[in-house]
N, C-alpha and C positions, 0 to 999 in steps of 0.2 A: 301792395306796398309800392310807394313811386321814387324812385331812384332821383336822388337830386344830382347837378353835374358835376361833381366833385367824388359823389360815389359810383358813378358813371367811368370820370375819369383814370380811376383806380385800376378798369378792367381795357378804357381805352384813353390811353396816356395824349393821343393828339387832341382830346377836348381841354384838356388842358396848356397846349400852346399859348406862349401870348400873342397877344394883336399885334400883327405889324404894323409899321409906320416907315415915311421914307428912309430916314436916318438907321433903322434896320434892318431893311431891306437891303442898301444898300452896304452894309458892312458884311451881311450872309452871301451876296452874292459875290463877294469878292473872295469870300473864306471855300465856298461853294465851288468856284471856277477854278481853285490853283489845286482843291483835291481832285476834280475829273482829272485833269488833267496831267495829275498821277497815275490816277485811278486807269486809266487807260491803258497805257503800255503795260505796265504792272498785272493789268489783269490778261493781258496777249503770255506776257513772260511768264505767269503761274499756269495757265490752261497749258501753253507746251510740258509745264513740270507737272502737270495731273496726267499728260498723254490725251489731251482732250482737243478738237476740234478748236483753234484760238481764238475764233469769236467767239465762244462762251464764254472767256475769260471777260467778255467785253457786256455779256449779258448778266454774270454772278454780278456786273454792277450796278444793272439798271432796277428789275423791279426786288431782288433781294433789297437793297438799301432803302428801296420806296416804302415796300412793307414791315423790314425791322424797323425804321425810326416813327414808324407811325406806333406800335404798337410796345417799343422798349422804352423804358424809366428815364434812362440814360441820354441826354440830350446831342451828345456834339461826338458820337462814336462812328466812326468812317466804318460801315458796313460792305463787304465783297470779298475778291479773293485775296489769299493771303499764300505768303510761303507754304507754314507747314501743314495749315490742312491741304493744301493739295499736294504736299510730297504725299500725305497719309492715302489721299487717293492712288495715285501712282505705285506708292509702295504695297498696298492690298489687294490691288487688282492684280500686278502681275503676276500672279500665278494663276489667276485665272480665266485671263483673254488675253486677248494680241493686242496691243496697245494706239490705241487710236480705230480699232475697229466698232462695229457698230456696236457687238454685245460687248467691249468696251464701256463704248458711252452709255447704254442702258445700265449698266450694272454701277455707272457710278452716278448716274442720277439715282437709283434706288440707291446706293449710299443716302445720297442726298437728301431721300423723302426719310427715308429711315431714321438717321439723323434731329431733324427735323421733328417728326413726329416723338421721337425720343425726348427733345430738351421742351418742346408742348409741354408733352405729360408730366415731366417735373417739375415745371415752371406751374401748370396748373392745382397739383396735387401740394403745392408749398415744400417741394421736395430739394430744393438746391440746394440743401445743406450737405445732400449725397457725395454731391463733387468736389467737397472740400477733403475727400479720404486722399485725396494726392497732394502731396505736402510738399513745401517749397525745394528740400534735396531732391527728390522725384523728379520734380518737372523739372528743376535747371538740367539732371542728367540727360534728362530725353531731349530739352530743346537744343543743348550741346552738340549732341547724338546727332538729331537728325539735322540742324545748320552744318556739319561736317561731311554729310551724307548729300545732302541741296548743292553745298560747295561742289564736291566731287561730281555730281550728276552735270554741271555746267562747264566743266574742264574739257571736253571737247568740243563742243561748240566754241568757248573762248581759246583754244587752242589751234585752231582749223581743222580738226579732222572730225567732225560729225559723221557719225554712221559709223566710222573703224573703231577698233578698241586699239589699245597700246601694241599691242604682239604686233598686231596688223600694220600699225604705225611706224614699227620699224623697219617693214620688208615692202611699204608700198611706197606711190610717191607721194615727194614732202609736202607739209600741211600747206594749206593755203594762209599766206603771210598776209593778207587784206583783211580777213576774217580776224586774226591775233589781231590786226593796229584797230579794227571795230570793237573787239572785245575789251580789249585793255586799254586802250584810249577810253571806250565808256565808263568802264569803271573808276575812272582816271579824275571824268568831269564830273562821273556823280558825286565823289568823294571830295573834291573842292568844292563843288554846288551847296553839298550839304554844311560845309564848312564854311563858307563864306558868303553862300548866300540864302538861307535854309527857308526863306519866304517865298522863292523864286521856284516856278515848278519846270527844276533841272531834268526831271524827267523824260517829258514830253519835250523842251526843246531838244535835250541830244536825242529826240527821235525823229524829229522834222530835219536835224542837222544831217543826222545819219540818209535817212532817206532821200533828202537830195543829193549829197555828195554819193550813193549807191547808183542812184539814177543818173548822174552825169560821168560817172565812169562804166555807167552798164555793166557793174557787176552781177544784177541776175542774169545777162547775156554770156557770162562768162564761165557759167556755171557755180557761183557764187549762192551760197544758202540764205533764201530771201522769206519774209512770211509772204510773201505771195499775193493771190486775188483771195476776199474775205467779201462773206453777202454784207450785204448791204439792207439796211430795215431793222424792223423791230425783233424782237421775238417770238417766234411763235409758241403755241400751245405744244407741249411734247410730253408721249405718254409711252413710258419704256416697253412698256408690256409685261405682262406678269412674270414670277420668280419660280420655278422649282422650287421645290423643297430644300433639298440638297444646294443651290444658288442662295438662299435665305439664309440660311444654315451659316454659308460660308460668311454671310456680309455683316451679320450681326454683330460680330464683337469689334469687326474694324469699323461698324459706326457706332459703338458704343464709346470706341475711343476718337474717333472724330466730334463727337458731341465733347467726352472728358475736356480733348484739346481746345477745343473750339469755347467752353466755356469760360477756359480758367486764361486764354487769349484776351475774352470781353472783360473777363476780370481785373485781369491790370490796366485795362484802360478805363475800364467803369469806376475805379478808385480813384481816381485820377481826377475825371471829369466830374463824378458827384462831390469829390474834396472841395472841387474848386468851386464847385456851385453852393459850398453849406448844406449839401441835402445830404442824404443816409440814400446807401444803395438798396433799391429796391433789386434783388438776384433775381426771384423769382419771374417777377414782370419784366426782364430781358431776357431770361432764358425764353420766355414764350414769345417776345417780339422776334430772338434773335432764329428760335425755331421757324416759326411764322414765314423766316427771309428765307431760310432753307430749302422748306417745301417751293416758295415762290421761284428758287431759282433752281430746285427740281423739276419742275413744269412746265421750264422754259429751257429743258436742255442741257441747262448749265449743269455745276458742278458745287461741292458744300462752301459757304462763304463761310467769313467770322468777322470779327471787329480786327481791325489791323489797325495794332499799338502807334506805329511811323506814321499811319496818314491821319489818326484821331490825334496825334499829337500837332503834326500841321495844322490840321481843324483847329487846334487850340491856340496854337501859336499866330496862325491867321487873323486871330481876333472875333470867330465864330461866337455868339449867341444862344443862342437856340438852336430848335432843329431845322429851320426854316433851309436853314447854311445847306440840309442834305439834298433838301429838295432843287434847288439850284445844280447842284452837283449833279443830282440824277439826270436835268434839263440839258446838260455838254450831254450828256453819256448819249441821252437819247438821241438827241442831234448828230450828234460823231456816228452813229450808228447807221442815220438817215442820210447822210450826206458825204462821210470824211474818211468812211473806211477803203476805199480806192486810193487813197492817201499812202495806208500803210504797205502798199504791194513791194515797194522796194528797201523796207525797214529790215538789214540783216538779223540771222537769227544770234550772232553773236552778239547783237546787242541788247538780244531780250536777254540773251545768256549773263550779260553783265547786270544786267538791272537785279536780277534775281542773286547772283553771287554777290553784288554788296550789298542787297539786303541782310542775306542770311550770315556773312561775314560779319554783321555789326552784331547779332547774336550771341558770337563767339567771345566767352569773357573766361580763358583761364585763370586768370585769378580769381575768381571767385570759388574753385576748390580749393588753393590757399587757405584762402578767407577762411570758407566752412571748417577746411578741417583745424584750421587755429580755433573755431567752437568749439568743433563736437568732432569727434575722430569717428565715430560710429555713423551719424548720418552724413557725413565724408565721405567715406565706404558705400555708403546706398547712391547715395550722388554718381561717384565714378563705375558702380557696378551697373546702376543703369545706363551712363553714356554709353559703357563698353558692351554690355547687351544691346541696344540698338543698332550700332555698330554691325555687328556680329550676325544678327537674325537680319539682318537688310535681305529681302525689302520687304519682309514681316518685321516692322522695325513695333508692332506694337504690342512685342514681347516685353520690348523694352521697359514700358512704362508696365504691363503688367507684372513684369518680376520685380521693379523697384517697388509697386506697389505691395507684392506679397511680403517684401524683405522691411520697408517701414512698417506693415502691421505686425510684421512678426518683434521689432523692435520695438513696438507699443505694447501689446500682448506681455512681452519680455518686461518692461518695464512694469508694468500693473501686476505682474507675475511676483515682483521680486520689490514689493513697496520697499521706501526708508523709514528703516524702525530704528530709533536711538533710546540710547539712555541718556536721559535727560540732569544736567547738573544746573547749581544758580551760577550764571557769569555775575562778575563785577560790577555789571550794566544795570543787573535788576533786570536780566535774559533768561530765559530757558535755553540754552545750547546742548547740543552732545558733548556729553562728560568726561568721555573719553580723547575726542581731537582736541578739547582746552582742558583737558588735565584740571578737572572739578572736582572737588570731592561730591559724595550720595548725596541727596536732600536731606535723608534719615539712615540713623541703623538698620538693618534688617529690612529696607525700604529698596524693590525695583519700581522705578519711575522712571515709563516711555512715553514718547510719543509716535505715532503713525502718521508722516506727511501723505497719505492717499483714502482713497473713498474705501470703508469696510466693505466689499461685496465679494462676491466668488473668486474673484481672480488674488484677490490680497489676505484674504482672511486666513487660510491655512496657517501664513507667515506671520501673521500677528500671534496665532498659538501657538507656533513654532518657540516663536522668541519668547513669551511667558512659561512654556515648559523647561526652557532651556535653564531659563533664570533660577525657575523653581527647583530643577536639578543640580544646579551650581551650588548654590548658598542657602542656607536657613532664612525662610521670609518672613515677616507676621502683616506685614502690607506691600499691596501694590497698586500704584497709582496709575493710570492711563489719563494722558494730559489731550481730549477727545476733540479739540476744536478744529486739528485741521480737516474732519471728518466727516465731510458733507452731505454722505448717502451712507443709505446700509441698506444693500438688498435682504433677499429673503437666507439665502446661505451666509451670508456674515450674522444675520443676527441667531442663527441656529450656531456658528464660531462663537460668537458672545455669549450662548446663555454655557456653552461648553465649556468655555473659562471661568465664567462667575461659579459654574458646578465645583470643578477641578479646582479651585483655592477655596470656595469652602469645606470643601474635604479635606482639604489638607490643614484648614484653622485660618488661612489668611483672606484679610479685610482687603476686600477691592476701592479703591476710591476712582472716583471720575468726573474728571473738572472738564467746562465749558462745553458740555456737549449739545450742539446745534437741535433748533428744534426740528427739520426734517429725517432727521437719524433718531433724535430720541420716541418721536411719535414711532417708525417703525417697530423700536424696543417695547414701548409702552404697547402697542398693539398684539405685541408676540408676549406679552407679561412678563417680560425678560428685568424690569425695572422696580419690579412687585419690592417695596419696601423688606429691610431683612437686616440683623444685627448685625452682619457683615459687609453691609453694601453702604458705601457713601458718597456723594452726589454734591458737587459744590458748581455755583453757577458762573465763577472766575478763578483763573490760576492764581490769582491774588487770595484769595479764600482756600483753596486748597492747598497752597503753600503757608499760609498761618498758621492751618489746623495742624498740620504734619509740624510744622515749627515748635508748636505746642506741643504734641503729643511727645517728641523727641526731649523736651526739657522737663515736662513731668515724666516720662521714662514710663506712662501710661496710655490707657488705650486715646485713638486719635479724639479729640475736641467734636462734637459733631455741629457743622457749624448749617448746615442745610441737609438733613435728611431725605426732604420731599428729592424724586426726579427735578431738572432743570425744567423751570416753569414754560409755558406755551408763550411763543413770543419773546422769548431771548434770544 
């Protein structure tokens, strides 16, 4: 069979680039230049927050982004390092190296590969619908969490005392004040930069600014926390060396949840960008480009990248294109690497420390538990129970999203557990409502008529015969109606609930009725001969016809009208 280039392009998305031309060229290279040149310092200020060597911060930029945008859906997504996957480094490893040392940085390139080969396999197998189990309360908790955690990690560095903790701060001598006016002054510029001038890459210049005013005051002469001398070159080839058992063990679930993070990261920007472009997001096919960049910037040393929301909105705000825009980007990165990094020796660390606290400070949105809990008080609660869990387990912070995650399935589970069953009365509208919150009278005498807003299967059925025995114990019945439409499944235990109901009312003499029931539940019924024709079973194909019959039967004060016998036909 010979693959034409469209279904080619499916499994490799850069055969589908368009053709440049000047006029696009030159718009990508402009969009292209002002993210390296984010992308740069940014990626120096996340490698110190992974505890990683800072030129990989400089490498997670170069062939990761090369290889994700060749092989992801998503066109115009700024691929490298990002805050919270590398807090997530940082936070997983310490407990199990010394941070910055060598089995350090093997253990968190195998993050990396791990990672990596993880969002592959789901991307290949059409699995990304896995990672939608973390729901928007969930993630806002943990991103809360850990931009509170980021914050805090950078309070010494932008405070002057790097290396001491608090205790030690107040019995040694005072901080260094050069260090505060670099910290907070940078935070200062980037916060008007971004406000006032959000196309300009404020970034990199307060880092050329910083670096020369450090170098003409010789403050790394003075004992002053500088990033120092950084190689110079490309990347090379780096292979951690194998894992223990017990080493595997340990890395697994913290890159289970650097892939979770790392996904649902490309997420809000893949929404974004495919919105803007009229396409439909292809998940799958970025989870495998974005795996792809992983492995690439496993290989080289580096540390896990993801799509960073700030700089793919740049890209967009830029006036980017296509992908063309990454490729340029990648072209500074490699260059600065060849040539520029002798540059950054006298760049204070207080102002990586700033770049990264207002990143993670724009994160920060109290009100938005407000917000939530004016919804829903319950997923409010899971919201704030995971900030505070992350919090709490630092710098195993990926309890966090584990126990929100256990606490929203259990709130799902709960809810399918406990479906909405009502009794159904006629509103004024010519509605089916509950009869009860509008005070309706019954449809009929001796008539219970409900509906079940959720899918008939194991988790709900009990509950539906709950409520029909309960009925049946209440009051004298001689029908009862089930109004079936919002009932879109019936596994194998709901339909063994139904044929148990339809038993239990005709033992007792009363006539089942059941309107609008969907053809993928009824074929189940019809399959288990739960639907088998019977003097007592009645089947109408709209609540307009079931409410006739019963209208009827209530005014002759005899048995109901039968107005469709058959099952609802195939194809309603």
């Amino acid at each position: 069979m010979t693959l034409n280039r469209d279904q080619l392009a499916r499994w490799l998305p850069f055969l589908a680039w368009p053709r440049p031309d000047r006029a696009l060229l030159v718009n990508e290279a402009s969009a292209g230049v002002t993210v390296a040149l984010m992308v740069i310092p940014q990626g120096v200020a996340y490698a110190a927050l992974a505890g990683m060597p800072l030129v990989t911060g400089v490498y997670a930029a170069l062939f990761p982004a090369l290889v994700a945008v060749l092989f992801s859906s998503s066109a115009r997504l700024s691929v490298g390092p990002t805050a919270l996957t590398s807090l997530l480094v940082g936070a997983s490893l310490a407990p199990l190296a010394i941070r910055g040392s060598s089995e350090w940085v093997a253990m968190a390139v195998w993050l990396t590969l791990l990672s990596g080969v993880m969002q592959v396999v789901l991307g290949a197998a059409r699995f990304g619908w896995l990672l939608r189990m973390v729901n928007s309360p969930v993630l806002m908790g943990f991103t809360q969490g850990a931009a509170v955690l980021i914050t805090l990690s950078q309070l010494p560095a932008l405070l002057g005392f790097t290396g001491r903790s608090f205790v030690q701060l107040l019995h040694g001598p005072p901080p260094d004040f050069i260090a505060i006016a670099f910290g907070l002054g940078g935070m200062a510029a980037l916060w008007l930069g971004k406000k006032w001038v959000p196309r300009f890459p404020t970034t990199m210049a307060l880092v050329a600014a910083s670096a020369v005013i450090s170098g003409a005051i010789s403050y790394a002469l003075r004992g002053g926390a500088v990033i120092g001398t950084l190689p110079s070159g490309l990347p090379p080839f780096y292979w951690p060396g194998w894992l223990s058992l017990n080493e595997f063990s340990n890395l697994l679930l913290p890159a289970f949840l650097i892939t979770l993070v790392s996904f649902l990261e490309t997420a809000s920007s893949a929404k974004v960008d495919n919105a803007r472009a009229g396409k439909l997001w292809n998940e799958n096919q970025d989870l495998i480009g974005q795996g792809l960049g992983k492995i690439a910037s496993g290989l080289t040393g580096a540390f896990p990248t993801s799509s960073s929301f700030s700089r793919s909105a740049i890209t967009l705000y830029a006036g980017a294109k296509s992908q063309w825009s990454t490729l340029f980007s990648v072209a500074v990165v490699a260059a600065a690497l060849l040539w520029a990094m002798p540059l950054l020796y006298h760049v204070p660390q207080a102002v990586l420390a700033s770049i990264v606290a207002t990143a993670t400070i724009g994160l920060l949105r109290p009100s938005a538990f407000v917000a939530l809990w004016r919804i829903s008080r319950i997923e409010s609660a899971i919201a704030l129970g995971t900030f505070c869990l992350t919090i709490a387990t630092a710098p195993s912070i990926y309890w966090g999203v584990l126990g929100g995650l256990l606490a929203a399935l259990a709130h799902y589970m709960y809810r399918h557990l406990h479906p909405r069953i009502i009794e159904v009365g006629l509103h004024p509208d010519g509605s089916l409502r509950d009869r009860h919150l509008w005070h309706l009278p019954p449809l009929a005498p001796n008539l219970y008529a409900l509906r079940m807003d959720a899918e008939l299967d194991f988790a709900s059925a009990s509950t539906l015969e709950r409520a029909v025995s309960v009925a049946l114990a209440r009051q004298k019945l001689t029908d009862v109606c089930l109004f079936a439409y919002p009932i879109n499944r019936v596994d194998i235990t709901g339909a063994e609930v139904f044929g148990s109901i339809r038993r239990l009312l005709e033992s007792e003499g009363v006539r089942l009725h059941i309107s609008g029931l969907k053809l993928p539940a009824q074929q189940v019924l019809e399959r288990a001969g739960l639907l088998a024709p019977g003097p007592m079973l009645f089947s109408y194909r709209t609540d307009a016809e079931a409410l006739a019959a019963l209208t009827l039967a209530r005014a002759q004060d005899d048995a109901p009208v039968e107005v469709n016998r058959e099952p609802v036909a195939a194809g309603s």
